[in-house]
N, C-alpha and C positions, 0 to 999 in steps of 0.2 A: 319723586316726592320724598321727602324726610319722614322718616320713624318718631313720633312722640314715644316719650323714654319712661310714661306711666307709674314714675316712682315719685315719692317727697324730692326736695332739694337737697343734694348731698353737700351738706354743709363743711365738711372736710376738704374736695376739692374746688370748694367756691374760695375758701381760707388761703390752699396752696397756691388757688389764682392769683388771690391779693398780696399774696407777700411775693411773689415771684414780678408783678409790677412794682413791688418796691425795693425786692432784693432778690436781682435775677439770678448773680452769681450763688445763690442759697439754696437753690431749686436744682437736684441732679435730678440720676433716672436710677430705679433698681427692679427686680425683678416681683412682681406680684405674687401671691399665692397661687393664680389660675398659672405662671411661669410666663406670665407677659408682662412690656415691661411696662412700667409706670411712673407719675412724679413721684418724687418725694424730698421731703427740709433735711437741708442737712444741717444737724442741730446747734455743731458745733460753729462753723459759719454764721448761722444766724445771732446767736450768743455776742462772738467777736464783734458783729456789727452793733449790736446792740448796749456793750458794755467794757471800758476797759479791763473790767476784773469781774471775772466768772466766779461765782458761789461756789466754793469749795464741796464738794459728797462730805458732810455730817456740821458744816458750816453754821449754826445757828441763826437765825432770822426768826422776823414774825411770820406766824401763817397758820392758818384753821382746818383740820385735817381732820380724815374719819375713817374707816376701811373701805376700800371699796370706792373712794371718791371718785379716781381716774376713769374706773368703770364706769360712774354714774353722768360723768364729762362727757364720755365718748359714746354713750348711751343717748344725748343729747345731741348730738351731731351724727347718727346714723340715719340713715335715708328710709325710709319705710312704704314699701310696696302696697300697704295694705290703702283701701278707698273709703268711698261714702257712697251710701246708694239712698236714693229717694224713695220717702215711704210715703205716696201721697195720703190713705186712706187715713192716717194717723195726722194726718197736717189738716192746721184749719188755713183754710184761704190761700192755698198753696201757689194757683199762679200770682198774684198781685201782695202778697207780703214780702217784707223785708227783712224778718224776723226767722231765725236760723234755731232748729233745737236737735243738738247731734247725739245719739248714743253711743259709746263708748268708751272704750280704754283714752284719759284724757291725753296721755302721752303721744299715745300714735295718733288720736282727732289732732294734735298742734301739730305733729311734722307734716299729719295732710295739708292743713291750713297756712302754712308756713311760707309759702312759694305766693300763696297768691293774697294772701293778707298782710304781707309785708310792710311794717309801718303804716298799717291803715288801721288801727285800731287804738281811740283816744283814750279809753279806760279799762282798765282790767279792773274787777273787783272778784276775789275768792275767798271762802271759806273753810279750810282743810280741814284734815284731821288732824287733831290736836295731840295727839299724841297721850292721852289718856290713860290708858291702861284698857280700854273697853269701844274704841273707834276702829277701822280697818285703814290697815295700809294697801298698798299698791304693791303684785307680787312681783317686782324686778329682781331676776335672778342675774348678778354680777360674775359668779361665776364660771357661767356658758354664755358663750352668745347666741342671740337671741333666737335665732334659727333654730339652735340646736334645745335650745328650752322649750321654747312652742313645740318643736317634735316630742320631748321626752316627758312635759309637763301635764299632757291630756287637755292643753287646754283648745285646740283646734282639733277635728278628724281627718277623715282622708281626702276628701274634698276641701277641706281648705275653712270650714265651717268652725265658727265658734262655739265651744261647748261649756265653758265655764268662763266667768268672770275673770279676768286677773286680781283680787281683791283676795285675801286675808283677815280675820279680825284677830286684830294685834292686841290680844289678852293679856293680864293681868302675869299668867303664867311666861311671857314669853319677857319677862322683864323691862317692858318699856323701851326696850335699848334707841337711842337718839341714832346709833347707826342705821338703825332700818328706817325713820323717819327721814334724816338724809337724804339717803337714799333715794326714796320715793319723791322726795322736794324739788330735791334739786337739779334734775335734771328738765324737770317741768316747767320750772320757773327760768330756767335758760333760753329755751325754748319759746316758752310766753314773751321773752324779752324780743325776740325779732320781731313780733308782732306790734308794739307798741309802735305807734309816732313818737317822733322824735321830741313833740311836746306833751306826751302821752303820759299818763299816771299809774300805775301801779296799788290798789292796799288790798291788805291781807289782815284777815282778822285772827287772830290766835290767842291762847291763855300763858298761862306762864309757867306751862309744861315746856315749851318750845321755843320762847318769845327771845332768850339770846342767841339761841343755834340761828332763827330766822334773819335776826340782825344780821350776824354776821354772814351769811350766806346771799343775803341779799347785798351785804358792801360789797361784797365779790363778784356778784353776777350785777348789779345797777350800778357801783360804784358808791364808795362812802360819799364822795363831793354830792350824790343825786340824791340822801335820803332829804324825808323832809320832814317827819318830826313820826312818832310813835303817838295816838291817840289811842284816850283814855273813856271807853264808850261804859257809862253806869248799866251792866247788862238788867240788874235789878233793883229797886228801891228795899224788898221783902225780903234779906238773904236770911238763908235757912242756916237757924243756929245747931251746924255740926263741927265746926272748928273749934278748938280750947285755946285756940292762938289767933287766928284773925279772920274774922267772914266776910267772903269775898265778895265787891259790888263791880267790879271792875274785870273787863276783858279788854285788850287791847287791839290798835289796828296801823300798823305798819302801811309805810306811804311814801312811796318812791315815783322818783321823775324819772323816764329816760334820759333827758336832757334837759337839767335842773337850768330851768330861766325865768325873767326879771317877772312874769306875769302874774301877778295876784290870784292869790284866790280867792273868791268873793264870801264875807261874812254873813249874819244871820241877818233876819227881818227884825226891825228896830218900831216900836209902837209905843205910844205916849199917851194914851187913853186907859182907864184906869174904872174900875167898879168894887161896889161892897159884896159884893159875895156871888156865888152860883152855887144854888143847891144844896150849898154847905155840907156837902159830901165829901168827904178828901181822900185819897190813893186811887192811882188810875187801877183803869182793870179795860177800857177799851175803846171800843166806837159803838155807842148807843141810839139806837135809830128813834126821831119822835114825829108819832102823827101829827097832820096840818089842826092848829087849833088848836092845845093842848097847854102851851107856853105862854103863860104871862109876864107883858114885860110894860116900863113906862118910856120904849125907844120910841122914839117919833115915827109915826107912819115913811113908811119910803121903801125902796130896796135895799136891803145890806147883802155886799157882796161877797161871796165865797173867800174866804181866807183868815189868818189867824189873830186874834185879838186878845191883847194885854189886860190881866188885870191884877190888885194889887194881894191876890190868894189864889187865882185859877188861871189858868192857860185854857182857852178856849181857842178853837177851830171851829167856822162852821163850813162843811164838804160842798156845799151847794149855795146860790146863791138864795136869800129869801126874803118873802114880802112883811112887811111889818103893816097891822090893820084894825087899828080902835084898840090896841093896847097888845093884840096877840098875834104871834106866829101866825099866817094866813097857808104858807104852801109848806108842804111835805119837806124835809130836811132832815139833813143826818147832822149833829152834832157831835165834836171829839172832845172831851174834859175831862179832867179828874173826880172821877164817880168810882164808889164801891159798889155801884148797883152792877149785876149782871142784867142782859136786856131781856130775860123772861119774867125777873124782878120787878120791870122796871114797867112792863107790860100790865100785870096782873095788878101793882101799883094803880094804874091809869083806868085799869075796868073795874077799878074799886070805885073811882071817883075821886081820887088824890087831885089836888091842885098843886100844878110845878108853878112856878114863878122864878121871877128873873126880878129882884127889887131893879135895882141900876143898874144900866153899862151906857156908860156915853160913848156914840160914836164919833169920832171926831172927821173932818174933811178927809186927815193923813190916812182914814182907810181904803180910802178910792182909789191910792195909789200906794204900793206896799213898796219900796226902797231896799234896796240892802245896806247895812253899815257901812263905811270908807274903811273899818279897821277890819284886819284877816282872820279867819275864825280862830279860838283857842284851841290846845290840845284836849281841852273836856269835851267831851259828846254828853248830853243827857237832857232831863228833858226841859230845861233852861234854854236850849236850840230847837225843841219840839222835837226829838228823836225822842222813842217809847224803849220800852223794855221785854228784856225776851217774855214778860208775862203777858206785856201787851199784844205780840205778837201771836203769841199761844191763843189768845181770848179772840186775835181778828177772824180766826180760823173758822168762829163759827158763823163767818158773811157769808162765808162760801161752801161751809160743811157743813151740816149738822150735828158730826163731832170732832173733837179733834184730833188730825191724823197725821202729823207733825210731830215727831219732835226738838224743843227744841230751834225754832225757824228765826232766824234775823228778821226785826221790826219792816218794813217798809220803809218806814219814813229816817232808817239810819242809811240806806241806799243812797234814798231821795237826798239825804242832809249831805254824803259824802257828793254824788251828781250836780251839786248846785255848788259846788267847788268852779268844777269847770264850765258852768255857767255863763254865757258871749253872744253874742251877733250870731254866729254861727253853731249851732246846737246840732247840725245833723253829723252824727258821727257813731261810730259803729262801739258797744258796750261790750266785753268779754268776759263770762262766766266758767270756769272751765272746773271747776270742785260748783256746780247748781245745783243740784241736793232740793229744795223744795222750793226755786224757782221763784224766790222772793225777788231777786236783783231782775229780770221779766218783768212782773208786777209793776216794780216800781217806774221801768222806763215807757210802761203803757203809761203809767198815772201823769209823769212829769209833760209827754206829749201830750196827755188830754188837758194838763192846766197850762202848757205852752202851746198854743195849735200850731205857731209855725215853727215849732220844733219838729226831727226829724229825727232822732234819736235813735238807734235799732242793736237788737242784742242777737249776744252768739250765745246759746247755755249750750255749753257740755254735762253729761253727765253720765257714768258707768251705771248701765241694769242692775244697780244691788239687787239681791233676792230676799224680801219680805219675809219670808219666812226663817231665810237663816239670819234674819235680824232679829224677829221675836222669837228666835230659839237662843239668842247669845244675851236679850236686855238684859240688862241688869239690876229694874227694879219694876214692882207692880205695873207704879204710871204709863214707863215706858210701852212697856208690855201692853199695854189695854191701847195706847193710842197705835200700836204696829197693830194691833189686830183691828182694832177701829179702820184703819186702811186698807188693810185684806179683804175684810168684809165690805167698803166700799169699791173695789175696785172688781172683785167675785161679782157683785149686784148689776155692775157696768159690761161683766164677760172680760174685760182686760185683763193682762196678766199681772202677778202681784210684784212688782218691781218698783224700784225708786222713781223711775224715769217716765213711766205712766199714771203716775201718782202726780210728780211734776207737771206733767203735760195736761192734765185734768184741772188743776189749779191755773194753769196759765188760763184753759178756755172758759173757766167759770171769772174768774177775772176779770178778762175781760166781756163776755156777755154782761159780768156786774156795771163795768163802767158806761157801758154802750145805755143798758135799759134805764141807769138809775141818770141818766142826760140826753136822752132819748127827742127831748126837746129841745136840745144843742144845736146852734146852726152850726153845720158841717162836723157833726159827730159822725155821722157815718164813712168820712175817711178818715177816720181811726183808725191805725193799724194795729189789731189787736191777733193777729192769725202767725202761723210759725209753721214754717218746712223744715218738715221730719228730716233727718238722714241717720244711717246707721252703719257704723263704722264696720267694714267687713274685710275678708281679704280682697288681692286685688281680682281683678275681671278677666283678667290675663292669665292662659298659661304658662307654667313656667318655662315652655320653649319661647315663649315671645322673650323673658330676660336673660337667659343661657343656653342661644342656641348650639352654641359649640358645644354642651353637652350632649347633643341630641343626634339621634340616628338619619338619614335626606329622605325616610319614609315618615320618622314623626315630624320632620319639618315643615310639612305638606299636609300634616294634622290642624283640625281648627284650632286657634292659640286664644277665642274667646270661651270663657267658660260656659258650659248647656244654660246654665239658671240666670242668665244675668241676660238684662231687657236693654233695649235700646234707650232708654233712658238712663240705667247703668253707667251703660258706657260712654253715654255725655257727660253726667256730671265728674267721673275720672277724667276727661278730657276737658272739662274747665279748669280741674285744678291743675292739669300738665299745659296748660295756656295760661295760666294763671287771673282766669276769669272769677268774681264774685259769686259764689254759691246761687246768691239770694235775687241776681239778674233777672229781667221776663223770659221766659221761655216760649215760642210760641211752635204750635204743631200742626206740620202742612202737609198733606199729599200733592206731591209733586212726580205726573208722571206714573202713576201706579203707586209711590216710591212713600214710606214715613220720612221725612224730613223736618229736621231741628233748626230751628231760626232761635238767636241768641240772644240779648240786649241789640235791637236792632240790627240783625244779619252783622253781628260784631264774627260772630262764629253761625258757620252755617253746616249741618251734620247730617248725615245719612249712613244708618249702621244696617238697610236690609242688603240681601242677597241680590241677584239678578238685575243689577242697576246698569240702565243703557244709554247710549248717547242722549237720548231727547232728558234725561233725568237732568244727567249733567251738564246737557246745555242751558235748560232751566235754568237751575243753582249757579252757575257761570252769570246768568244776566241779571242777579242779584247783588253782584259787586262785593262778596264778602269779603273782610278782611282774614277769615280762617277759615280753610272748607278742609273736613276731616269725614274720612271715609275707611272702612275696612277694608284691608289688601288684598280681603278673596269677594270683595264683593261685585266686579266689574262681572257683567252678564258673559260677555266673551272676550276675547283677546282685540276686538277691533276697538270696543269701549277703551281699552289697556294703550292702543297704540295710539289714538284719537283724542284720549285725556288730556295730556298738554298744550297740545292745540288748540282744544275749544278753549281753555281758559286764557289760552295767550292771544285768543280772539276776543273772545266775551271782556274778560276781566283779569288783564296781567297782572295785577299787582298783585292777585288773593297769592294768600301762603297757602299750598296746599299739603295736607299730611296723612301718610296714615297709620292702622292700629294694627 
């Protein structure tokens, strides 16, 4: 049986594969570091092929350079041992979602995911850090590698355990320098790039700390021919006058194709019905909830259904659909408009005995059926497309909080507005968040399958355990400060620990529990997929005599090479990703035999990691025809199990690949 190799894809010798298919004579042998021998380019060869006249050493050209770049290259194409393990306790709806939420360092989550998410993911959408003077960076140290920094950095122990974050907060003191944001960027985003399909999208939201280091980094790693335009998303209608030279409404958001083609992107919702006012309250501030009966209006009795409505001073949404009945609102509805009221305002209003009213809104037939424009959207985002503002988003906080424990969180509905780009026939496709921070882009792709049902939609969020506390010891003003502690003290109330990622994962489930209760009378709400399987990026499961044995003594080779702490589910899902199987697959769990065994997306893979496994086990597993049966090397009961192995499957089930750990 073959050895699965339990590492990321080593993207260097996948490289030397392909050019040695294109240029054999490029490809020699030399002697490796361990004094074995190995491929390798030989540069000057390939050069020649490639150009009759070679760039002189001090040659001028164009080209974008920073210290440490090559490092940051070869950082990106390093393989990484380290895995993912399943935390079911933290997962809602663990066997039957399709919804993935990983913690860790995002660099090493993408090279685990890298082999088996290859070109299966249609969107990336991220949020980084901006480079501020007051965000953290990512601590890649360039000048060790990286073995030798995890050993000397504290940030693993002796066992292999993670002890600290890789993360820094990149102060005010430490000069901004654009080389550490590089840094940190760009090898991420290389990386992220194997993941895309090949009709796959890429945006990045960022300020204009960083907004041309990003252009040009992205021409490099997506190609200039693939960008496709930089938007201009109005983050606020209310900017705070601190500038003597110009107050900023504007954040921007970078937007690349893998492989820039002819296909449209679909424009906004177009409405032609038109009313004299709403409320006559003006500047948003959120989503205001109003009891059934409360609303007066002179719409004709009938249903009006859930979606957005034009008028000639308010942009109206309403979240649900509802009954019109002798002049008023009949059922419970949430309303989205431009209101200064907050909704305890708006409350206390209504047990006054206030009368709302609605003079006119005509509905016309064209709301039955909402269209999108034939023309492609503009570079402006705001709320002219119905995308809200970081205030709105601050304000949404309180559906699901009590207060708020954000800071800072991208709207909802700018997700929703970027998602409906790639808008088609076919909606089910896998979303990638890998900077998820508070799990808005989640949110959004519950909401978009709950107003598309036969969309299918499903997301990855990454995101590092920031530590709560050394964030509200670094804020930098009051507000910040009272919403970090605001989350401390919700998350102490709940027993979890005070981290970004549990913060996240708490919003995801209140979320969706919101979407679930407040549609509750949905046909076929309840498969909703609103649930996410935990994993947590660790080292690998393996000892290191499983990846250098020739370091090792023929007493410690006969040593167990699985580590004490790691579960037989452990060591499946390391073993999806060196099969290159889908995280988020059924899992199903069977005794077979005495025996725990793992059946995969339909016995695609079929696994057995106990001890003392005897013929009747594996003849079993044999008459399930899998196409992967992976098994540990010391697990055979005795040596006739050992000598019998081949046989029964080349009786039962010749085709299965068999392998083992």
């Amino acid at each position: 049986m073959d050895k699965l190799k339990m590492h990321s894809l080593d993207v260097i010798g996948s490289n030397i594969d392909k050019i040695q298919q294109l240029f054999p004579n490029c490809v020699t042998e030399r002697l490796g570091k361990d004094g074995k021998p190995e491929l390798a380019i030989d540069f000057e060869k390939l050069q020649a092929e490639l150009s009759n006249e070679i760039i002189g050493q001090g040659e001028e050209r164009y080209q974008f350079t920073w210290p440490d770049k090559r490092a940051a290259n070869r950082l990106a194409n390093t393989p990484t041992t380290m895995t993912l393990r399943p935390c079911r306790e933290e997962s809602v709806d663990f066997e039957h979602t399709q919804n993935l939420y990983i913690e860790g360092d995002n660099l090493d989550v993408l090279k685990a995911l890298r082999e088996t998410y290859l070109g299966k993911v249609k969107m990336i959408y991220i949020d980084p850090p901006y480079n501020t003077g007051n965000d953290f960076v990512y601590n890649d140290d360039f000048t060790q590698s990286r073995d030798e920094f995890e050993e000397t950095s504290g940030l693993f122990d002796e066992e292999g355990n993670q002890t600290i974050d890789p993360m820094q907060r990149n102060a005010e003191s430490n000069g901004r320098f654009h080389t550490d944001w590089l840094n940190m960027i760009y090898p991420r985003l290389k990386v992220a790039r194997d993941l895309l399909s090949d009709d796959g999208v890429i945006f990045i939201s960022i300020d204009d700390n960083e907004v041309e280091n990003l252009k040009k980094v992205c021409d490099e790693i997506y190609g200039e021919q693939n960008f496709i335009d930089i938007f201009n998303w109005a983050k606020t209608e209310t900017p705070e006058n601190l500038s003597i030279k110009c107050r900023q409404i504007i954040e921007y958001v970078i937007c690349y194709q893998k492989k820039k083609d002819e296909a449209r992107f679909r424009g906004i919702q177009k409405y032609s019905s038109s009313s004299n006012g709403l409320l006559n309250q003006p500047n948003p501030i959120g989503i205001l909830k109003f009891p059934a009966n409360v609303v007066q209006t002179k719409i004709p009795d009938g249903i009006i259904p859930a979606g957005k409505y034009g008028t000639d001073k308010y942009d109206v949404e309403l979240l649900n659909d509802v009954e019109v009945k002798n002049g008023l609102f009949t059922s419970v509805f949430s309303l989205k408009a431009k209101f200064k009221w907050q909704q305890s305002y708006l409350d206390n209003e209504l047990a006054n005995g206030t009368i709302i009213s609605i003079p006119t809104m005509k509905f016309s037939p064209a709301y039955e059926k909402l269209e999108y424009a034939p023309e492609v959207p503009t570079n402006l985002i705001n709320s002219k497309v119905g995308v809200d503002t970081n205030e709105n988003a601050g304000e949404y906080q309180l559906n699901l909080f009590d207060k708020k424990v954000f800071n800072f969180p991208k709207p909802i509905s700018l997700i929703k507005y970027l998602l409906g780009f790639l808008d088609s026939g076919n909606d089910d496709f896998i979303v990638l968040d890998f900077f998820s921070g508070s799990a808005t882009t989640a949110e959004a792709v519950m909401q978009l399958n709950y107003e598309k049902p036969s969309s299918k939609r499903k997301y990855i969020m990454i995101q590092i355990a920031e530590d709560l506390y050394r964030s509200l010891a670094t804020a930098s003003s009051k507000s910040q400060k009272e919403i970090i502690q605001n989350a401390i003290d919700l998350l102490t109330t709940l027993k979890r620990p005070a981290t970004l990622c549990e913060l996240g994962k708490e919003r995801i489930r209140r979320a969706g529990q919101k979407i679930k209760e407040e549609n509750k009378d949905k046909e076929g709400i309840e498969k909703l997929d609103t649930g996410f399987r935990v994993l947590k990026l660790d080292s690998s499961n393996m000892e290191e005599v499983y990846y250098t044995p020739q370091e090792f003594t023929m007493q410690s080779l006969f040593s167990e090479n699985v580590k004490a702490d790691r579960t037989g589910e452990d060591l499946l899902f390391q073993v999806m990703l060196d099969l290159g199987i889908e995280l988020s697959v059924e899992i199903e769990t069977r005794q077979i035999a005495g025996k725990t065994v793992y059946l995969v997306d339909d016995n695609y893979l079929v696994a057995c990691f106990d001890r003392d496994v005897t013929e009747a086990a594996i003849t079993e597993i044999a008459k399930l025809h899998p196409v992967y049966f992976v098994m540990r090397d010391a697990s055979a009961a005795n040596d006739n199990v050992i000598d019998n192995f081949e046989q029964i499957f080349r009786h039962y089930s010749p085709d299965t690949n068999c392998r083992i750990i």
